[in-house]
LUMSE-920737 format. One record per residue (C-alpha): x, y, z; residue in three letters. Coordinates in Angstrom, 3 decimals, m for minus. Example, Ala and Ser with C-alpha at 12.3 -4.5 7.8 and 13.67 -1.06 7.14 Angstrom:
<pts>
          u          v          w     r
     12.300     m4.500      7.800   ALA
     13.670     m1.060      7.140   SER
</pts>
This chain:
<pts>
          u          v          w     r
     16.669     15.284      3.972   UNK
     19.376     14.026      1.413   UNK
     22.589     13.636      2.159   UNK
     25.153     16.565      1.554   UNK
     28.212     15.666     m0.964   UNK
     29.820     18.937     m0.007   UNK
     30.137     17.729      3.325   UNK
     32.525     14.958      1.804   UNK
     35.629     17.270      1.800   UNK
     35.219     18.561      5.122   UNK
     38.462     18.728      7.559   UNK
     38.502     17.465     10.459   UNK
     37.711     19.284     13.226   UNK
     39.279     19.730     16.278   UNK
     38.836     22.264     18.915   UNK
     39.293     22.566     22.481   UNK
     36.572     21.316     24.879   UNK
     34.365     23.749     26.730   UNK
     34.949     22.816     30.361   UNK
     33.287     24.548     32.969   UNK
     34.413     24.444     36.787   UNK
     32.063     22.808     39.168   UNK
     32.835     26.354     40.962   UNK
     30.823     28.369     38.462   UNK
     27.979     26.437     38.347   UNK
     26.665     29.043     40.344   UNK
     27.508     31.684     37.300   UNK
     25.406     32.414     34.376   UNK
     25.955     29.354     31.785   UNK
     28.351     30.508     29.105   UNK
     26.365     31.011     25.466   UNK
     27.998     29.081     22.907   UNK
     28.254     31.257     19.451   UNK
     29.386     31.556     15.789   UNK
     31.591     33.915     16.762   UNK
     33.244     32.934     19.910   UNK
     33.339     28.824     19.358   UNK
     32.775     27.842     16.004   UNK
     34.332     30.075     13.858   UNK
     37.548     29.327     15.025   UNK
     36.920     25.906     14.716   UNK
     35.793     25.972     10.934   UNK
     38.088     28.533     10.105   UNK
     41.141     26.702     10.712   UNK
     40.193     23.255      9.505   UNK
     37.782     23.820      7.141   UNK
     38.798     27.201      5.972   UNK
     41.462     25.656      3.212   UNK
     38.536     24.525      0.834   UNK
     35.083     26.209      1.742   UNK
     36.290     29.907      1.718   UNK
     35.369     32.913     m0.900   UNK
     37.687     32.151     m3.152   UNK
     37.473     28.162     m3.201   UNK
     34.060     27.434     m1.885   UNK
     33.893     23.492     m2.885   UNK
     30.209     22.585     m3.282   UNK
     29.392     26.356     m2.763   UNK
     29.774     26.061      0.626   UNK
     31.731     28.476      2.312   UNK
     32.382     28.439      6.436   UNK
     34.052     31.575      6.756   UNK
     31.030     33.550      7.914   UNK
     27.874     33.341      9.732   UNK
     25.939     33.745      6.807   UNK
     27.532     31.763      4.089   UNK
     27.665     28.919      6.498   UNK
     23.703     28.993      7.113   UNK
     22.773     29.327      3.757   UNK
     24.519     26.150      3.349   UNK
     25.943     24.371     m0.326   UNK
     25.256     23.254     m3.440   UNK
     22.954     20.367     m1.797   UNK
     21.251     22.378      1.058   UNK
     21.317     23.776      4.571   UNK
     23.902     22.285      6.361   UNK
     22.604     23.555      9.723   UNK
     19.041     23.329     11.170   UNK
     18.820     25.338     13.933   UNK
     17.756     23.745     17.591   UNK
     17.950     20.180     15.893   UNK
     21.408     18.487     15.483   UNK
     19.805     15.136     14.457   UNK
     18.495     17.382     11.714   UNK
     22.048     19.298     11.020   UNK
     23.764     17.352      7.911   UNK
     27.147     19.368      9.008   UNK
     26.577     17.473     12.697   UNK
     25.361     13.958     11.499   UNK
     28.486     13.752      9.171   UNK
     31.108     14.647     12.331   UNK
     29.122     12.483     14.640   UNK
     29.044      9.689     12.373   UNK
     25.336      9.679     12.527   UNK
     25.062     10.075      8.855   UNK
     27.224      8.840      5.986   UNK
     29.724     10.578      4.016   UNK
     30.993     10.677      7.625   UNK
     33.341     12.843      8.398   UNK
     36.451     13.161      8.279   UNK
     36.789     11.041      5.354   UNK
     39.189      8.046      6.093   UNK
     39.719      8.787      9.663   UNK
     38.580      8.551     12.928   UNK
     35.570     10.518     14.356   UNK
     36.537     13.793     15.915   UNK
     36.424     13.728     19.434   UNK
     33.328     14.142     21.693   UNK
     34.451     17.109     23.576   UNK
     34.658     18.515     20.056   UNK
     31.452     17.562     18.732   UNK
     29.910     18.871     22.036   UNK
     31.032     22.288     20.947   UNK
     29.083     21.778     17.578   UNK
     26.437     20.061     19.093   UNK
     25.307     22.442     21.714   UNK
     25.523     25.602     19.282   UNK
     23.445     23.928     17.370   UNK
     20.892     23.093     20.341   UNK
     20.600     27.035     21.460   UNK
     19.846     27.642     17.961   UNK
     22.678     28.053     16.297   UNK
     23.294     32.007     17.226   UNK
     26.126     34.515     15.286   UNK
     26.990     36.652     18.802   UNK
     25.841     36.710     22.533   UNK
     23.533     38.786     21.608   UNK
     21.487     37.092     18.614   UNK
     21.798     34.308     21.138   UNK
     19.090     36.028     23.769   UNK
     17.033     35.835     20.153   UNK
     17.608     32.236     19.439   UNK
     17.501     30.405     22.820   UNK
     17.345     26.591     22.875   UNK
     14.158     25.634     20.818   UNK
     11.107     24.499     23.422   UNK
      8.041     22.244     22.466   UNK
      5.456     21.444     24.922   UNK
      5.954     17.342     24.941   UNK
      2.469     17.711     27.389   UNK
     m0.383     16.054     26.038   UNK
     m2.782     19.437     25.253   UNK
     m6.708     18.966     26.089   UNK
     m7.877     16.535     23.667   UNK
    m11.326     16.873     21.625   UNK
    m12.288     13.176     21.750   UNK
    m15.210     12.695     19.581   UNK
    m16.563     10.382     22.025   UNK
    m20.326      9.452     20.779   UNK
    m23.593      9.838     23.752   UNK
    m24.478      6.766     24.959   UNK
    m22.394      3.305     24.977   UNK
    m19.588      2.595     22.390   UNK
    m20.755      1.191     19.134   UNK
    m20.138     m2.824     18.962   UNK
    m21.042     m5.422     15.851   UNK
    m24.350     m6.401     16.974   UNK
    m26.130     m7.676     13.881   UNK
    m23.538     m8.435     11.637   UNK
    m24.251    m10.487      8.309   UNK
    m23.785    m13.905      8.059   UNK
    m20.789    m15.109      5.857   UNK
    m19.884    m18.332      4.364   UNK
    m16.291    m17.272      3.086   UNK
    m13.861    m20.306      3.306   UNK
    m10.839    m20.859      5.692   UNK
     m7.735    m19.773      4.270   UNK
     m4.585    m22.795      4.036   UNK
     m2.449    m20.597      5.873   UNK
     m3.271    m17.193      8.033   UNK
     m3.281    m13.866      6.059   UNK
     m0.223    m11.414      7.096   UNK
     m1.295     m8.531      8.932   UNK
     m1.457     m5.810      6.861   UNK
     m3.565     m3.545      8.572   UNK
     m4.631     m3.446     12.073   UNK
     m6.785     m0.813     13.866   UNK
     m8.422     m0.400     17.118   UNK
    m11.733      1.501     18.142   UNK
    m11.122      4.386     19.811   UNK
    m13.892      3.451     22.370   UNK
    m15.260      0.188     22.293   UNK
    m12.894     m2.989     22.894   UNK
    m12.938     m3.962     19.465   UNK
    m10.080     m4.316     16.822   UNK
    m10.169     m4.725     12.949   UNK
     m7.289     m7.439     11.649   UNK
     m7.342     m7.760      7.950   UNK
     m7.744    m10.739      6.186   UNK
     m8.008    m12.463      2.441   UNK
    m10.765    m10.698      1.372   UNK
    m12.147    m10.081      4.857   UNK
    m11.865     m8.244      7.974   UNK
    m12.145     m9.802     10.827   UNK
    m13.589     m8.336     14.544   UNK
    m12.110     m9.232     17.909   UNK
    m13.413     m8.209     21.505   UNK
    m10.176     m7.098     22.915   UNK
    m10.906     m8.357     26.409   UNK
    m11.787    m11.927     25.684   UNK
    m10.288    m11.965     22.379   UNK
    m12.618    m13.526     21.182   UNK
    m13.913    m13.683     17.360   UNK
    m17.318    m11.296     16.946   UNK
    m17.548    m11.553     13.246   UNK
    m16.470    m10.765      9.805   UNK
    m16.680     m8.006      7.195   UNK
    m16.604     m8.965      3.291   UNK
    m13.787     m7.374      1.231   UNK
    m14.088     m8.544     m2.229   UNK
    m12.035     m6.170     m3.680   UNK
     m9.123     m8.408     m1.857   UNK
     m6.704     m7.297      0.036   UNK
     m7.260     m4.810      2.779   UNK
     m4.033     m2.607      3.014   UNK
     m5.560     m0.118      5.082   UNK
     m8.193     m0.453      8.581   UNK
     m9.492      2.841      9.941   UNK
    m11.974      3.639     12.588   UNK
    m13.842      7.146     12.580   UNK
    m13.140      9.554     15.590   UNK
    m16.376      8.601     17.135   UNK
    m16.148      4.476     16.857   UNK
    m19.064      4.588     14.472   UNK
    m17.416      4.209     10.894   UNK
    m14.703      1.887      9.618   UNK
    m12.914      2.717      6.944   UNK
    m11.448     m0.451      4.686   UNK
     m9.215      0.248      2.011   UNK
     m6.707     m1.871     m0.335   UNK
     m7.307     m3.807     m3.519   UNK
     m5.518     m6.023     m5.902   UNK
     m2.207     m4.514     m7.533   UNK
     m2.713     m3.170    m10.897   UNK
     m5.968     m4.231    m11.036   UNK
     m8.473     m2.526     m8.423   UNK
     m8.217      0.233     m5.175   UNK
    m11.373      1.237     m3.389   UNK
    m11.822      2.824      0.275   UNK
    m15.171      1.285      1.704   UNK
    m17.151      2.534      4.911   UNK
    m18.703     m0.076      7.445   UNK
    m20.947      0.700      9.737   UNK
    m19.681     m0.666     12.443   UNK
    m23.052     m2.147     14.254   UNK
    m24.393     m3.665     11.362   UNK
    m21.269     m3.986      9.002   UNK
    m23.550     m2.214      6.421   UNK
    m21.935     m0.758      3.490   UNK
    m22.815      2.407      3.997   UNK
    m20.269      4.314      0.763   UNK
    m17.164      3.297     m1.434   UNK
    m14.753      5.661     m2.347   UNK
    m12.234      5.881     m5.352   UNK
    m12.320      3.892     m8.427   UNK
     m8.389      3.299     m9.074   UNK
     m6.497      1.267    m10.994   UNK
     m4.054     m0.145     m8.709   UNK
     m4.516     m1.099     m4.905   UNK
     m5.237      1.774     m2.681   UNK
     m2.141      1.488     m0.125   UNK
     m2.728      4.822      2.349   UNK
     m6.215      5.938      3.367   UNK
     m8.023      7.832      6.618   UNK
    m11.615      9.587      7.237   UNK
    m11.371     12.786      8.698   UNK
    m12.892     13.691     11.933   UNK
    m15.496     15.396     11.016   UNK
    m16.042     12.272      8.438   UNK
    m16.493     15.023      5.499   UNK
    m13.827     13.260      3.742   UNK
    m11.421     10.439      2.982   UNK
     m8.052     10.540      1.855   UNK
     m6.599      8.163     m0.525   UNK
     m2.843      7.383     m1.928   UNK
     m0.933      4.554     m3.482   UNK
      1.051      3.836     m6.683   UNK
     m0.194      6.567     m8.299   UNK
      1.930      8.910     m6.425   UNK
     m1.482     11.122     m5.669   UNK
     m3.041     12.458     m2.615   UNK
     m6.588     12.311     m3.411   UNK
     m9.247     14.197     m0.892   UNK
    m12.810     12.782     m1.897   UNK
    m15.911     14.083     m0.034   UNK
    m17.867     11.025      1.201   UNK
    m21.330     12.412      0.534   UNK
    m20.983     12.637     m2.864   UNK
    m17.948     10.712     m3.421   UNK
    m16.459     13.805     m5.680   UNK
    m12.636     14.237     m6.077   UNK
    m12.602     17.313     m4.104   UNK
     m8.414     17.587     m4.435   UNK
     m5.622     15.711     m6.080   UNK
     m2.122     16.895     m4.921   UNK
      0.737     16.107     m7.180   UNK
      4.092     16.365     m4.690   UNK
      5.215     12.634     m3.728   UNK
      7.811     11.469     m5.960   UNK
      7.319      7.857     m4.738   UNK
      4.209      5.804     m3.691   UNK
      2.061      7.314     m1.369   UNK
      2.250      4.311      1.366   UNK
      0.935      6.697      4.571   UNK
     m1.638      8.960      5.277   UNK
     m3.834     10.433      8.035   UNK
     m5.680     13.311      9.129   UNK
     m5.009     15.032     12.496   UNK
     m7.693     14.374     15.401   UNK
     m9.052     17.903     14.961   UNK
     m9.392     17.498     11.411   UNK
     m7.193     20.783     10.527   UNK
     m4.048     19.088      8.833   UNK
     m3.590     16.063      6.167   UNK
     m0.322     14.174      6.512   UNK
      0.976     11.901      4.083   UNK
      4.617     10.183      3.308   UNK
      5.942      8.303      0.501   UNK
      8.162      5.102     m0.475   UNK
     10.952      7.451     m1.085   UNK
     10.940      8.825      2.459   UNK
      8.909     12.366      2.122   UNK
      6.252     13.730      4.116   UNK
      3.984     16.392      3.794   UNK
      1.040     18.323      5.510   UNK
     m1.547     19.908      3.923   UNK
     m4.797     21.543      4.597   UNK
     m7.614     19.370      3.473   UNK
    m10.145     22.060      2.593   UNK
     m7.755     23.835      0.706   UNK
     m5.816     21.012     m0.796   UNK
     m2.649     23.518      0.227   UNK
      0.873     22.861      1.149   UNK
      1.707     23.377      5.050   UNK
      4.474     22.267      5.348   UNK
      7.275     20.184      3.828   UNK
      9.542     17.259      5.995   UNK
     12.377     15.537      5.026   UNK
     14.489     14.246      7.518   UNK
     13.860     10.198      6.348   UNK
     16.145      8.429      3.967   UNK
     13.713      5.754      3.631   UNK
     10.259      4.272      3.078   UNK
      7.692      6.229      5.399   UNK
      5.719      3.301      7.009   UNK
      3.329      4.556      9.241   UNK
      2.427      7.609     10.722   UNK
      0.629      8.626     13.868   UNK
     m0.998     11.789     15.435   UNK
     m1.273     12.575     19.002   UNK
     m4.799     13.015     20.550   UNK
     m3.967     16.550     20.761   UNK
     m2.381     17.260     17.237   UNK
      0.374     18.893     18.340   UNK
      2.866     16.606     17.260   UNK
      2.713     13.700     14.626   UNK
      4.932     10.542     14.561   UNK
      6.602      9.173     11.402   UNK
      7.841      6.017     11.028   UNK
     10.419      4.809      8.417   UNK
     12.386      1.939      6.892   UNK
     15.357      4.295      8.184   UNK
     14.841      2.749     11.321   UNK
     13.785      5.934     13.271   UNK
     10.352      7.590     14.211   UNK
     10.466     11.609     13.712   UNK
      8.270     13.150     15.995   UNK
      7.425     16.624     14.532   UNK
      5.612     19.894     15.983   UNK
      2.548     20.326     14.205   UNK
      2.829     23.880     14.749   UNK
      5.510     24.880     12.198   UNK
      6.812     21.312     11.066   UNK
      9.979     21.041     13.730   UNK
     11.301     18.040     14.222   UNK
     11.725     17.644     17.958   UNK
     13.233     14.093     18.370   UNK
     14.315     11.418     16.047   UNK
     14.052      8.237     18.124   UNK
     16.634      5.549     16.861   UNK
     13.305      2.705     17.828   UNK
     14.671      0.000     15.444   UNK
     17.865     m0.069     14.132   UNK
     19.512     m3.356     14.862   UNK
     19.954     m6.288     12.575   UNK
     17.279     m9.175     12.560   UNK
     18.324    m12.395     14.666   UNK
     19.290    m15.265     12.536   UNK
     18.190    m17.406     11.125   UNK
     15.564    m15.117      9.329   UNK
     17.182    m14.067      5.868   UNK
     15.744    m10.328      5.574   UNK
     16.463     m8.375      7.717   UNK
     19.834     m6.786      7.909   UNK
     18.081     m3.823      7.086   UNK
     16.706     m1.784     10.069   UNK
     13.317     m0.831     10.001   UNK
     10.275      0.787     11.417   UNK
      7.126     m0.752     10.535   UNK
      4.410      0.911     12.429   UNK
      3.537      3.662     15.096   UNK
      0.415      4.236     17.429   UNK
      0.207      6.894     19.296   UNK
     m2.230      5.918     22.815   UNK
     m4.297      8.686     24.328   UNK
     m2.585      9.316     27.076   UNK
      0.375     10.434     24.720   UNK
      3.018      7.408     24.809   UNK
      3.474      5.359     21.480   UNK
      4.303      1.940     20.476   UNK
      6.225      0.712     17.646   UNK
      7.440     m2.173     15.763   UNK
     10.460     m3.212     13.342   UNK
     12.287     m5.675     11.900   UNK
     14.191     m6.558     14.955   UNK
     11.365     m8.681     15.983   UNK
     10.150     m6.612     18.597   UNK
      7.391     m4.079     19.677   UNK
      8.652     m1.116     21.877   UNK
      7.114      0.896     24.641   UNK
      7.952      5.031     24.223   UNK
      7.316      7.797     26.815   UNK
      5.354     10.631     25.865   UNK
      8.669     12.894     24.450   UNK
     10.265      9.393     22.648   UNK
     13.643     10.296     25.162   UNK
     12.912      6.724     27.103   UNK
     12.064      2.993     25.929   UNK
      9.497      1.793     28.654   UNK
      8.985     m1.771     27.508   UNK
      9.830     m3.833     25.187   UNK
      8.403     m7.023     23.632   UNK
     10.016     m9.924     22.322   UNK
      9.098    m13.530     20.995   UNK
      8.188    m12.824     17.282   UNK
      8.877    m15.415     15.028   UNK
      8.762    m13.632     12.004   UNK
      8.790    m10.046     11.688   UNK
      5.712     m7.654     13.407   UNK
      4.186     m5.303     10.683   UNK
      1.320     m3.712     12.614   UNK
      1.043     m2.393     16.741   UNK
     m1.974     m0.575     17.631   UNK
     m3.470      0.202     21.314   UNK
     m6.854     m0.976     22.642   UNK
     m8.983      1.855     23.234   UNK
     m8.571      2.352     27.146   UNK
     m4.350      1.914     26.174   UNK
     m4.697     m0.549     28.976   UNK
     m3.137     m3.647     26.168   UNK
     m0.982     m3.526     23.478   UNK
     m1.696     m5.353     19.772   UNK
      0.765     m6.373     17.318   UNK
      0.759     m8.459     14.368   UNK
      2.948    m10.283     12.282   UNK
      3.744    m11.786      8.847   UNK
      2.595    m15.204      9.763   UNK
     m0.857    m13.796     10.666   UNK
     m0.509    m14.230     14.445   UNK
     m1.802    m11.408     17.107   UNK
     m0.212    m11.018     20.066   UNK
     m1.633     m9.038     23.178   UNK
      0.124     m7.723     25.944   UNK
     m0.532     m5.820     29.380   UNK
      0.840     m2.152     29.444   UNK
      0.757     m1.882     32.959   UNK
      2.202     m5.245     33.179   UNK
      4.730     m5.632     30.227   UNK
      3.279     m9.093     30.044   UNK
      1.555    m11.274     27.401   UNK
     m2.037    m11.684     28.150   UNK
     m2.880    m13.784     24.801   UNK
     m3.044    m14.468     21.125   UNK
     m5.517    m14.855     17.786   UNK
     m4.607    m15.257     14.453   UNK
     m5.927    m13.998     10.741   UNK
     m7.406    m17.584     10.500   UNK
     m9.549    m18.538     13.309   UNK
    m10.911    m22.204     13.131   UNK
    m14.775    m22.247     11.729   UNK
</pts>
């Protein structure tokens, strides 16, 4: 969501608080409405400039409807979401042009008023307020179809041998991914992937990736498949499929022209999704390797994308800060969300794909209901500046998400740490510290019993969930 000029020459706005007596807590809570609360409020401080007759920005506050259909550059008000509202974020000072200009926030009793009309949905009267009660989203983790193959969880058994030399220096992490069943995780490499046993951490072999460097690491639903993908920039992009017991080649995918930066395998491992510089979304179907859809909507370089765990939605963001879900059969626009001013990292789906996590250069993770695209918490995860004496990071940043089975999520950033959510993102559980350059990649081991995150300097480090402690390390660049 962009910000809102017209917002610039707001008033400020002051209004009485909304007390309540501890005596009436007993009573029926009072409904905050247009009409009661807020009009008032925008009528006499905002009234001057955004009226019929001299709506600035064509926004005009003077009625109900005027003041939902927002301005010149968009809704104003997103009802049941004030961390969505532009008209909130520029009062609270979430969001710049803040507001008022050149002067102090209004105060918090005030934006309490705003805040909680906006939470119940932003209703006209009492009675459209019974309509438009405060918005509700299951946060419960729904019954999950796992995919879980018969029989025990595939491992590397006869993997080729490889004579590939030792790098001078570990490769940064640039993709990470765990197997959904088996304790086994995929670390990219130069030109390799490399396979760790998550319990004893210790090296099971290596997977070739001439095409150089993998971007992307995907397993399948089941644990069977993974999916490489990456390349060399303006050069080469392919998505490749390992069998995971043998390391087989078993298809590759795309021929582009640049490196392949965004890739997943759906469920039902009918297709694979690919995006990069191209600005694309490209839906191949892996038995034939036929382009099956190419969707023309990012406006950046497609840097995320995965499919939902039952294989019904398509999700993909860009380095301009969009996100989108479509259908994959269809190739068909679901639904459109654009709450990040930044670079969409990562992105994550819960096991039950009812909501999906974004994450974002912005510094926040969106989590949004898969149902009808509502954003039902923006979590402020990491936001601070970077400790001295590294150079880049004055910029806040989100670098990854992972949602675990059980429904809580990890993250990292640029403040040098990986972070511990609850299932609903309200609560930090844990966090993790002693990076010494900044984490790009966090994923969970498939039992969500440790947590994995990698760096820039190629270092892994693993930690106990239950614990909060570190239980090891392994690098990009094992010794022969």
């Amino acid at each position: 969501m962009s910000r809102l000029p017209a917002l610039a020459i707001f008033a400020c706005l002051v209004a009485p608080a909304v007390a309540q007596d501890k005596s009436d807590a007993a009573k029926p809570k009072e409904v905050v409405t247009y009409k009661d609360h807020v009009s008032p409020i925008l009528r006499k401080h905002c009234g001057n400039c955004h009226n019929p007759d001299k709506a600035t920005s064509d926004f005009d506050v003077m009625t109900y409807q005027t003041l939902m259909a927002g301005g010149s550059s968009g809704e104003a008000i997103a009802a049941g979401s004030p961390d969505s509202s532009r008209l909130y974020k520029a009062v609270a000072h979430i969001e710049e042009p803040f507001m008022p200009p050149k002067a102090p926030k209004i105060p918090e009793a005030d934006l309490a008023v705003i805040k909680k009309w906006i939470e119940l949905g932003a209703p006209e009267t009492s009675v459209s307020a019974a309509k438009n009660a405060t918005r509700k989203v299951d946060l419960d983790l729904a019954s999950v179809s796992t995919g879980k193959p018969d029989g025990p969880p595939p491992m590397p058994e006869k993997l080729p041998e490889l004579s590939l030399p030792q790098t001078k220096r570990p490769h940064p992490v640039t993709a990470l991914a765990a197997s959904p069943w088996a304790p086994l995780v995929a670390v990219a490499g130069h030109e390799r992937i490399l396979l760790y046993n998550t319990d004893d951490l210790k090296l099971i072999g290596v997977l070739p990736f001439p095409e150089r460097i993998p971007h992307v690491l995907k397993f399948s639903r089941n644990g069977k498949l993974l999916l490489a993908a990456g390349g060399r920039g303006a050069d080469v992009g392919k998505a490749v499929l390992f069998d995971v017991s043998t390391g087989k080649r078993i298809t590759e995918i795309g021929d582009e022209t640049d490196s392949v930066l965004a890739a997943d395998i759906s469920p039902n491992q009918k297709w694979i999704a690919l995006g990069g510089p191209a600005r694309l979304v490209k839906i191949f179907s892996t038995e034939t390797g036929e382009l099956k859809h190419k969707i023309k909507k990012h406006t950046d370089w497609v840097t995320s994308i995965e499919f939902s765990p039952n294989g019904e939605m398509l999700a993909s963001g860009d380095r301009n800060g969009g996100v989108y879900v479509w259908e994959p059969e269809t190739g068909s626009i679901l639904f459109t969300l654009g709450d990040h001013k930044d670079m969409i990292t990562d992105m994550s789906w819960r096991a039950d794909s009812q909501m999906l996590a974004t994450a974002s250069e912005d510094g926040r993770v969106i989590l949004w209901y898969a149902e009808d695209g509502f954003p039902t918490r923006s979590v402020n995860a990491h936001t601070g500046p970077t400790p001295t004496p590294l150079p880049r990071g004055k910029i806040p940043g989100v670098l990854s998400v992972n949602y675990s089975r059980s429904g809580d999520f990890a993250t990292v950033g640029r403040d040098l740490t990986a972070r511990l959510w609850n299932n609903s993102g309200a609560n930090q559980v844990a966090k993790f510290e002693g990076f010494t350059d900044i984490p790009s990649r966090v994923v969970f081991t498939h039992d969500g019993a440790r947590l994995i995150a990698g760096d820039f300097t190629g270092k892994l480090q693993v930690w106990s969930v239950k614990d909060k402690t570190l239980v090891g390390e392994f690098t990009t660049n094992p010794s022969p």
